[in-house]
C-alpha positions as CSV (number, residue, x, y, z in Angstrom):
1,X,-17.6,-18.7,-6.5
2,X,-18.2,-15.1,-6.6
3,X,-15.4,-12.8,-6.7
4,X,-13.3,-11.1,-9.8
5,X,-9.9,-9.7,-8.1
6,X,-9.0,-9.5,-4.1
7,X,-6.3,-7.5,-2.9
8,X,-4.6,-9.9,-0.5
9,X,-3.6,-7.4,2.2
10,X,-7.0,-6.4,2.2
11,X,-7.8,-10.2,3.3
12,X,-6.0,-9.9,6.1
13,X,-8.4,-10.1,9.3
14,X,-11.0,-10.8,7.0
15,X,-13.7,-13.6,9.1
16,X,-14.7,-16.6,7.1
17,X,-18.0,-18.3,7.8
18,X,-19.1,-21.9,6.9
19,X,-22.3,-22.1,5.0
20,X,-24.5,-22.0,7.7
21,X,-23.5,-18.5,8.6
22,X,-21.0,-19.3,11.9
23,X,-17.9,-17.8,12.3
24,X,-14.7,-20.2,11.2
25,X,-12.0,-18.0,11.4
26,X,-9.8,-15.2,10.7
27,X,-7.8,-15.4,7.6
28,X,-4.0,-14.5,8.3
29,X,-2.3,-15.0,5.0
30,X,-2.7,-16.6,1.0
31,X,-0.5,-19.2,0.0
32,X,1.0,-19.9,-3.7
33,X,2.6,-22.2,-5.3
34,X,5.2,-21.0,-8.0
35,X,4.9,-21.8,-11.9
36,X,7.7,-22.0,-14.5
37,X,5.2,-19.6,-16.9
38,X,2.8,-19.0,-15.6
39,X,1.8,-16.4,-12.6
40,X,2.1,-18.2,-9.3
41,X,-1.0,-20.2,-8.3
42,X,-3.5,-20.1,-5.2
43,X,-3.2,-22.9,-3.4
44,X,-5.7,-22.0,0.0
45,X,-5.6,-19.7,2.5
46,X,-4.0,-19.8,6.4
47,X,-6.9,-19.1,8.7
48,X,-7.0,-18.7,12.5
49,X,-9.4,-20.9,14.3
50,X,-10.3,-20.3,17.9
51,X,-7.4,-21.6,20.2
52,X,-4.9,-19.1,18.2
53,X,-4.3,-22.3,15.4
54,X,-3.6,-21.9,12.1
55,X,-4.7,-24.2,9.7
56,X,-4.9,-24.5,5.8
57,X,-7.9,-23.9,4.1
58,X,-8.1,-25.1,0.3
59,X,-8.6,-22.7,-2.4
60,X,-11.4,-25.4,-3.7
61,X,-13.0,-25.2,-0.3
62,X,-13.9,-21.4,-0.5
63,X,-17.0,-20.7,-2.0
64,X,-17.2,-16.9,-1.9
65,X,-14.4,-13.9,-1.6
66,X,-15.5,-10.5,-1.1
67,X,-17.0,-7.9,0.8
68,X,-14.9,-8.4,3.8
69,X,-15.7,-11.9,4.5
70,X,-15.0,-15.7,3.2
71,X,-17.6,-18.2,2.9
72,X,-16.4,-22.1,2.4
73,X,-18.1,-25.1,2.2
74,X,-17.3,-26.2,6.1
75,X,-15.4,-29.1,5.8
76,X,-12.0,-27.9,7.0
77,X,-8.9,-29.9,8.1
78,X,-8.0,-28.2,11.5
79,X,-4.7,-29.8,11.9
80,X,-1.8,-27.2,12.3
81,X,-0.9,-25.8,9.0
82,X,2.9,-26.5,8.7
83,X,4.7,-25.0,5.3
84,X,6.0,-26.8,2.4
85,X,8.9,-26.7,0.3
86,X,8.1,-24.4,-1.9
87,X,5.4,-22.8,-1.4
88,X,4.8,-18.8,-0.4
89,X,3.1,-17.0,1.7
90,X,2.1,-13.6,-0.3
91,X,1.9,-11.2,2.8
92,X,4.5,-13.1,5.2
93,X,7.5,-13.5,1.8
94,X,6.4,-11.6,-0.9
95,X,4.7,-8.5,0.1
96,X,8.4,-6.0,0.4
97,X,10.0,-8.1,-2.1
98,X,11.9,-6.2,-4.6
99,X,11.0,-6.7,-8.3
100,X,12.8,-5.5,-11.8
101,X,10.8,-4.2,-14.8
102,X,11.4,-6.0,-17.7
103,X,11.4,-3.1,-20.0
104,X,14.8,-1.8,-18.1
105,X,12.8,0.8,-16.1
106,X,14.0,0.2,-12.8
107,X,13.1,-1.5,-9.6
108,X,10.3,-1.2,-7.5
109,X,9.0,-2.6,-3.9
110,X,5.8,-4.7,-3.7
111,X,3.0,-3.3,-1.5
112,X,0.1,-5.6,-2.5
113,X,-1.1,-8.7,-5.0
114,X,-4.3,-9.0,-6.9
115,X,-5.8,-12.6,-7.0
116,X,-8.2,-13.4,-9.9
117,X,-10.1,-16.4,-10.5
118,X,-9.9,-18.0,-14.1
119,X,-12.3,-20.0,-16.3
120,X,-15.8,-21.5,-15.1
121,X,-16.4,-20.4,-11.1
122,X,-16.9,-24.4,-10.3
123,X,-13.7,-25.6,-11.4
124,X,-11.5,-22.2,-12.7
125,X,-8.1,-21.6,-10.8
126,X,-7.0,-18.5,-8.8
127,X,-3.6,-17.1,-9.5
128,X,-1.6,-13.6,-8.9
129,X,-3.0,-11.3,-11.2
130,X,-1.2,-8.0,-10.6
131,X,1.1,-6.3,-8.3
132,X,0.7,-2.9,-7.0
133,X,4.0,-2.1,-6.7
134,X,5.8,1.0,-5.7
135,X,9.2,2.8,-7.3
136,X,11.9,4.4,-5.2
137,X,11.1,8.2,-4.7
138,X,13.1,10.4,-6.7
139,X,13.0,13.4,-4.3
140,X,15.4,14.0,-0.9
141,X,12.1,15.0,1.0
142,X,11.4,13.1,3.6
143,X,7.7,13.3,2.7
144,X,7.8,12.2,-0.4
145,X,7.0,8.9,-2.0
146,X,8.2,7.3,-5.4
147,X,5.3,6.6,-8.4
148,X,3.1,3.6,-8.1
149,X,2.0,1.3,-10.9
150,X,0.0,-2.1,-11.2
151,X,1.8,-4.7,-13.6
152,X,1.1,-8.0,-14.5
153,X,3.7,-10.6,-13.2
154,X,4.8,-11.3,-16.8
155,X,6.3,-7.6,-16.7
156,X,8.5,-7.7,-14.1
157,X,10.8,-10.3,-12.6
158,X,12.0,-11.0,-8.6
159,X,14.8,-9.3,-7.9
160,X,17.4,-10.8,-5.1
161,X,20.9,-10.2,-3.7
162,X,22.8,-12.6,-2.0
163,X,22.8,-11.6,1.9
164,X,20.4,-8.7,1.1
165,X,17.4,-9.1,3.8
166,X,14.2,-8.4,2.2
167,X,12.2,-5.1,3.3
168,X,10.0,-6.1,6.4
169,X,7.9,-2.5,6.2
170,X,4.9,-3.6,4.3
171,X,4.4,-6.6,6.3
172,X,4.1,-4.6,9.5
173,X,2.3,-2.1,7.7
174,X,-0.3,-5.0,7.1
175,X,-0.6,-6.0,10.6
176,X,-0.6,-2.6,12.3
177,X,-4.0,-3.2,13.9
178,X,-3.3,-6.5,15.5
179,X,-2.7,-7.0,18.9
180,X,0.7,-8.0,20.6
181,X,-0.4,-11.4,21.6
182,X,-1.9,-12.0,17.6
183,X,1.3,-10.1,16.7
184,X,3.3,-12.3,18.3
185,X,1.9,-15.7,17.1
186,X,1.9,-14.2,13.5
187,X,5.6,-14.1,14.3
188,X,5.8,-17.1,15.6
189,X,4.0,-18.8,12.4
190,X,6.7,-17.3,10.4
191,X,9.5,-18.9,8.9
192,X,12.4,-18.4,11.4
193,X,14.6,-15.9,9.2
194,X,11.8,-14.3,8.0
195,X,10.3,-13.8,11.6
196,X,14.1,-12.6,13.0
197,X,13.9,-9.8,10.3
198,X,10.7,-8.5,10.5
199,X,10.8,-8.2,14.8
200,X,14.0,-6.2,14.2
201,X,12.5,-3.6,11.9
202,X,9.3,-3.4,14.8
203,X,9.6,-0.3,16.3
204,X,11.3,-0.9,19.8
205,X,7.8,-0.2,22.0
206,X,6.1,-2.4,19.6
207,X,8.9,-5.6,19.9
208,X,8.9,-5.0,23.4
209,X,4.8,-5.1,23.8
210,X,5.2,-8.7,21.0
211,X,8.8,-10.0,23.4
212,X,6.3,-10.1,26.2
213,X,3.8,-12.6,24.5
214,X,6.7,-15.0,23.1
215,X,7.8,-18.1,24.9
216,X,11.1,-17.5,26.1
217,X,13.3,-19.6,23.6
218,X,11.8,-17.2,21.0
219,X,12.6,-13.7,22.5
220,X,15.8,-14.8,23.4
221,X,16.7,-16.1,19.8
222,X,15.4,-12.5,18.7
223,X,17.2,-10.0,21.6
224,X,20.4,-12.3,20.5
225,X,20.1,-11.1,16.7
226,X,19.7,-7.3,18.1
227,X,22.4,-4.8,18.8
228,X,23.6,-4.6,22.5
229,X,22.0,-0.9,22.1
230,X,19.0,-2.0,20.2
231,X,18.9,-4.4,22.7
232,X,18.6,-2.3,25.7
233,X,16.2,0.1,24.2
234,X,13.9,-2.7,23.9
235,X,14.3,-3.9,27.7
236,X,13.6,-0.8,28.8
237,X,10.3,-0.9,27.1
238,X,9.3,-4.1,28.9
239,X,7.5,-4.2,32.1
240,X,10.8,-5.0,34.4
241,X,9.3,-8.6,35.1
242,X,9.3,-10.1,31.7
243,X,12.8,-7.9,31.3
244,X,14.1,-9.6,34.2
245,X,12.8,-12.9,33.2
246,X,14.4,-12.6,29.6
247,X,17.7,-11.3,30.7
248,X,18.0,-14.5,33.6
249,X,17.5,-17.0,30.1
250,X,20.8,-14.7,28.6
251,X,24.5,-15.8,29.7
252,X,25.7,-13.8,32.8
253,X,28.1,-11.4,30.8
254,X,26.0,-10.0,28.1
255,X,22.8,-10.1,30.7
256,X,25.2,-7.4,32.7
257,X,26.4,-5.5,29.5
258,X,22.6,-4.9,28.6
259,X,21.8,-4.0,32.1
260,X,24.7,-1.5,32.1
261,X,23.3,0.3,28.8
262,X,19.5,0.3,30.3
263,X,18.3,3.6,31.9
264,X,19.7,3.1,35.0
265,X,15.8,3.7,36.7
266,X,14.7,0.3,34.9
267,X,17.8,-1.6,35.2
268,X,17.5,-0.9,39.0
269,X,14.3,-2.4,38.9
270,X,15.3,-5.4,36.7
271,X,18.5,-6.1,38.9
272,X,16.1,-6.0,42.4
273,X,13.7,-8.3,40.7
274,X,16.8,-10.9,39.1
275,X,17.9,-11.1,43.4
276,X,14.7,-13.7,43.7
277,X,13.9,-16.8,43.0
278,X,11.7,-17.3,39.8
279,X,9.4,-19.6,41.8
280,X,8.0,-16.8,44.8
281,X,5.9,-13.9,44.9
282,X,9.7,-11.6,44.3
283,X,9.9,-13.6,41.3
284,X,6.9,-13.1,39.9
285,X,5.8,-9.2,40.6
286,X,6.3,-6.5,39.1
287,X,7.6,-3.1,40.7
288,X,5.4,-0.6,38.8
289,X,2.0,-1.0,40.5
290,X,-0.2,2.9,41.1
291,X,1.2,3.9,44.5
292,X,-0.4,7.1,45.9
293,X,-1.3,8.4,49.6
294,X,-4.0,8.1,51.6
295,X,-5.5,11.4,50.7
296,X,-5.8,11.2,47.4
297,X,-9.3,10.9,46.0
298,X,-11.1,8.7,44.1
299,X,-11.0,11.4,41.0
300,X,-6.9,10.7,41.5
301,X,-7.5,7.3,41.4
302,X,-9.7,6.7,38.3
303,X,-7.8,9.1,36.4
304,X,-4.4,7.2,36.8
305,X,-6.0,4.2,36.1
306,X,-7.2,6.0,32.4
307,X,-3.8,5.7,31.5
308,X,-3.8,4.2,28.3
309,X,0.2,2.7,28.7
310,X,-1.0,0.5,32.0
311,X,-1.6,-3.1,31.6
312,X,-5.6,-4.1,32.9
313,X,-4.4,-6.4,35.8
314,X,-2.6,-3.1,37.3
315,X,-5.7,-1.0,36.9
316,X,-8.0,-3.2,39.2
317,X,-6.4,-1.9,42.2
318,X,-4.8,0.8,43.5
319,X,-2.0,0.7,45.9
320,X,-1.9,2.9,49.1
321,X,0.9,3.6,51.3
322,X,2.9,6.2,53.1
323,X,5.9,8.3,51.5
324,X,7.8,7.9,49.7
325,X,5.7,5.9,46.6
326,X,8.1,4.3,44.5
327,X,8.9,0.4,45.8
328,X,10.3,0.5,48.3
329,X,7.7,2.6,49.9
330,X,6.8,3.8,52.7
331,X,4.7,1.3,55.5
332,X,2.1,-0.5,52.9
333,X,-1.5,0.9,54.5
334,X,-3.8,-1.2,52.2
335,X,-5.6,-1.5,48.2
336,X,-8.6,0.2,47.1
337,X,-10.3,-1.8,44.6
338,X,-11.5,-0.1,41.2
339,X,-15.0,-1.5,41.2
340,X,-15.3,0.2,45.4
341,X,-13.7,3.5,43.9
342,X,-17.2,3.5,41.7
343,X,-19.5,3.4,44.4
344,X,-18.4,6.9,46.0
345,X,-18.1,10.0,44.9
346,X,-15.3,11.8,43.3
347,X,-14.0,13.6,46.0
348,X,-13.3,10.4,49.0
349,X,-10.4,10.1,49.9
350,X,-9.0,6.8,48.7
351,X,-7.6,6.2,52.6
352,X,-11.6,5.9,53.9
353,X,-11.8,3.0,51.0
354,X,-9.2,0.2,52.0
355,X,-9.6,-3.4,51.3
356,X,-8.8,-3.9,55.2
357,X,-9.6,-8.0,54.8
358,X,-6.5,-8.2,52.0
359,X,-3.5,-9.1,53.4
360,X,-0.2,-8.8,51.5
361,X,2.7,-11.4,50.7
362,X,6.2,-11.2,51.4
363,X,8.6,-11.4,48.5
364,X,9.1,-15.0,49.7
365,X,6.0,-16.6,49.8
366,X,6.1,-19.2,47.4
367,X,4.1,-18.8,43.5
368,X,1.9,-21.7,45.0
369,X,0.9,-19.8,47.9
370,X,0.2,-16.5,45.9
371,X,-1.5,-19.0,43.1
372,X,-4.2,-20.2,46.4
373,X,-4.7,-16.5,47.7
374,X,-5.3,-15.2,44.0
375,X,-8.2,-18.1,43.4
376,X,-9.5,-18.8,46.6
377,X,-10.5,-14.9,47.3
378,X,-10.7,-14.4,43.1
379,X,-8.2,-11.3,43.0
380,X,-6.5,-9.8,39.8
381,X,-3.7,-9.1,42.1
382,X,-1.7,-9.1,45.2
383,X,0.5,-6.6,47.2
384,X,4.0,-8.0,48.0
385,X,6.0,-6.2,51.3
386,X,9.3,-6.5,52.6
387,X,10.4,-7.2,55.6
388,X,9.4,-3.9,57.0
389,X,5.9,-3.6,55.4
390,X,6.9,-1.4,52.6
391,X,5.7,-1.9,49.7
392,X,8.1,-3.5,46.8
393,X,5.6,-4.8,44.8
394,X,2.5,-6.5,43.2
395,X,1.9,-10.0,42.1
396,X,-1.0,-9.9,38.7
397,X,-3.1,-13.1,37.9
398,X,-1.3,-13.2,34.3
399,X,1.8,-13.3,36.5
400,X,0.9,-16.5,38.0
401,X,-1.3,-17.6,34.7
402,X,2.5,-17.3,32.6
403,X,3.6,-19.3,36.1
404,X,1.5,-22.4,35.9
405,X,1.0,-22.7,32.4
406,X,3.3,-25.1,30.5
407,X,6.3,-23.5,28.9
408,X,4.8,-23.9,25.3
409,X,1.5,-23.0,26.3
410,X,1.3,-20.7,23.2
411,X,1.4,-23.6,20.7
412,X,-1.6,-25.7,22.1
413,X,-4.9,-25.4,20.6
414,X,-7.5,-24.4,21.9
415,X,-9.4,-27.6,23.2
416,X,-6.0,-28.4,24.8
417,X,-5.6,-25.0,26.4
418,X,-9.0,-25.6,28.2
419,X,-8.3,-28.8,29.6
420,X,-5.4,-27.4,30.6
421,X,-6.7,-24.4,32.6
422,X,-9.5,-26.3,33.6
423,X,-6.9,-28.3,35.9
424,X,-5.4,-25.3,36.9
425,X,-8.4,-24.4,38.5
426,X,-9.6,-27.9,39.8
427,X,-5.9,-28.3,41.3
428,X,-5.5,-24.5,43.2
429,X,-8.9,-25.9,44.7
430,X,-7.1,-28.8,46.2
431,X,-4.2,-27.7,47.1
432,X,-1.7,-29.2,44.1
433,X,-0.2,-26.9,41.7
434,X,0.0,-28.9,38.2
435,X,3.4,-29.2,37.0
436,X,4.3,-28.0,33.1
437,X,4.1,-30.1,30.6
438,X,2.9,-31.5,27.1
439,X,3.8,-30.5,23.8
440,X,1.7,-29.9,20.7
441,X,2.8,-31.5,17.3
442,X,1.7,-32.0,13.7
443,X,1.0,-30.4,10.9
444,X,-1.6,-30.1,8.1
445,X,-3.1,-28.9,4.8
446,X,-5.6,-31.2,4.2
């Protein structure tokens, strides 16, 4: 094996290939195995496979470790990797974890571990081999940062206090760069305490963007462990159809008490979205679509679909109506498509451009019916009026995707997941919606 000392948070995201040169995985964390002596030893890795699974990789089976990639012998177990009693994961438990010196020196924070290979590279084991650790700063500035060092584990020892929750930072520090939905299932892989503590030190944009991509059990067990102001901060963060489909999962009162301390803009959105029924096109839209008049021109349009804060369904189309444009609107008048917008030139006006062959929902029509229109004319999205032809809302394909999916459609692998959309399609086709279910189970470290 070729490798002296990795620096385990530098592993993270690292892609491991099989012999042959094809892409495995992603690895996602290092797993140890305490010693009573001896530093703790490296017992394999937890890698991502395609499908969003995470399975164990041996120690034994990996080959090469450096250079920003992994090379193993191939032969991996890809059953769902599932922890054991007592063993760690270094950046999910142990990166933030508070150590003692030995010498009496004082405490310090762990912001990294070495690994390090030892004896012969066909049979020598890897173990911790350092830890960059990090004392408390000593001035009141807030810019200022307390010494580092790099110590073996024989000179410093773990350091714990009963009901003291250990420090979350450098684990999200490590993950910065990963996306909500990886972030989420990151979360989701940790254990449960561990998971609750590190989603409430998440800045509240951040756990709102992560809430989104959680199955519902989950964001509900987190919002419950949050303040009531925490809380509502982080609702108002969420586009107002997840937040209205998280606070319907909450009991009545403290759904209303979080409501009450929203900015009262979003909870009016979330309480007109709550009055329908999960299961129709009311249910499922949300109320912040781009809305602008008919003489606005295509420069308008592209330029509020730049904005960086809107999800990519939204951005396919662009809404037009007459005043006022906030939902309720005025009488819908039609979408303008972002790929039409392309073919003309900056200055059209966006009212020449209308997709006159779309026609909208009502807030009633049923997630089935929506589901059809969505597939059969292969739209991202579809306007929803009331009763009057106003505008209230639009219905987005990952909307309806989030719809027809099972519940725990997060914790299938992959070759399940595409069976499972696979019907989805063959049934809109036919006319039957397929109903939720199946659940994923075992574990493994083979």
């Amino acid at each position: 094996m070729s490798a002296t000392r990795v620096f385990v948070a530098r592993l993270a995201g690292c892609t491991v290939f099989d012999p042959a040169g094809d892409r495995v995985g992603k690895v996602r964390d290092v797993l140890v195995v305490y010693r009573k002596s001896d530093p703790p030893r490296v017992v394999g890795l937890i890698v991502e496979i395609p499908g969003k699974r995470r399975v164990f990789v041996s120690i034994g089976r990996v080959t090469s470790m450096g250079s920003g990639q992994i090379i193993t012998t191939g032969l991996i177990n890809v059953r769902r990797f599932e922890q054991r009693g007592g063993e760690v994961r270094v950046i999910a438990e142990m990166l933030g974890r508070k150590v003692a010196f030995d010498d009496g020196s004082g405490d310090a924070t762990v912001e990294d571990v070495a690994i390090e290979q030892s004896g012969p590279s066909s049979q020598g084991d890897w173990a911790i081999s350092q830890l960059f650790v990090r004392r408390p700063r000593t001035s009141a500035s807030p810019f200022a940062k307390g010494a580092t060092a790099f110590v073996t584990w024989g000179e410093v020892r773990e350091k714990s206090t009963v009901g003291q929750a250990q420090s979350a930072e450098q684990l999200i520090a490590t993950y910065s760069e990963l996306k909500p939905a990886d972030l989420a299932n990151t979360l989701l892989d940790l254990p449960r305490e561990r998971m609750f503590e590190v989603a409430g030190e998440l800045p509240d944009g951040r756990l709102a963007d992560v809430l989104e991509e959680m199955p519902e059990s989950e964001q509900v067990g987190i919002l419950t462990r949050l303040g009531d102001a925490r809380a509502a901060e982080v609702l108002d963060h969420m586009q107002p159809d997840d937040a209205a489909d998280l606070i319907a999962q909450l009991p009545s009162e403290r759904g209303e008490q979080l409501l009450d301390l929203m900015e009262p803009e979003e909870a009016d959105d979330v309480r007109f979205l709550l009055t329908y029924a999960p299961d129709t096109a009311g249910g499922l839209m949300t109320t912040e679509p781009i809305i602008v008049s008919a003489d606005a021109t295509v420069a308008e349009g592209l330029a509020l679909i730049r904005r960086h804060d809107l999800a990519p369904a939204l951005g396919a189309a662009i809404c037009v109506t007459l005043p006022p444009y906030e939902p309720p609107t005025g009488r819908f008048l039609g979408m303008v498509h972002f790929q039409r917008m392309l073919r003309y030139p900056p200055h059209e006006r966006l009212g020449t451009l209308l997709d006159l062959g779309l026609e909208p929902v009502t807030a009633e029509t049923s997630a089935a019916e929506v589901s059809r229109i969505l597939a059969s004319y292969d739209l991202v999205s579809v306007p929803v009026v009331d009763e009057n032809h106003r505008l209230v809302g639009v219905v987005t394909i990952d909307d309806v995707l989030d719809y027809l999916l099972p519940d725990d459609w997060r914790s299938h692998d992959g070759t399940e997941e595409v069976r499972r959309r696979a019907a989805v399609r063959s049934e809109l086709k036919t006319g039957s919606i397929p109903l939720p279910g199946g659940k994923d189970s075992g574990h493994g470290q083979g």
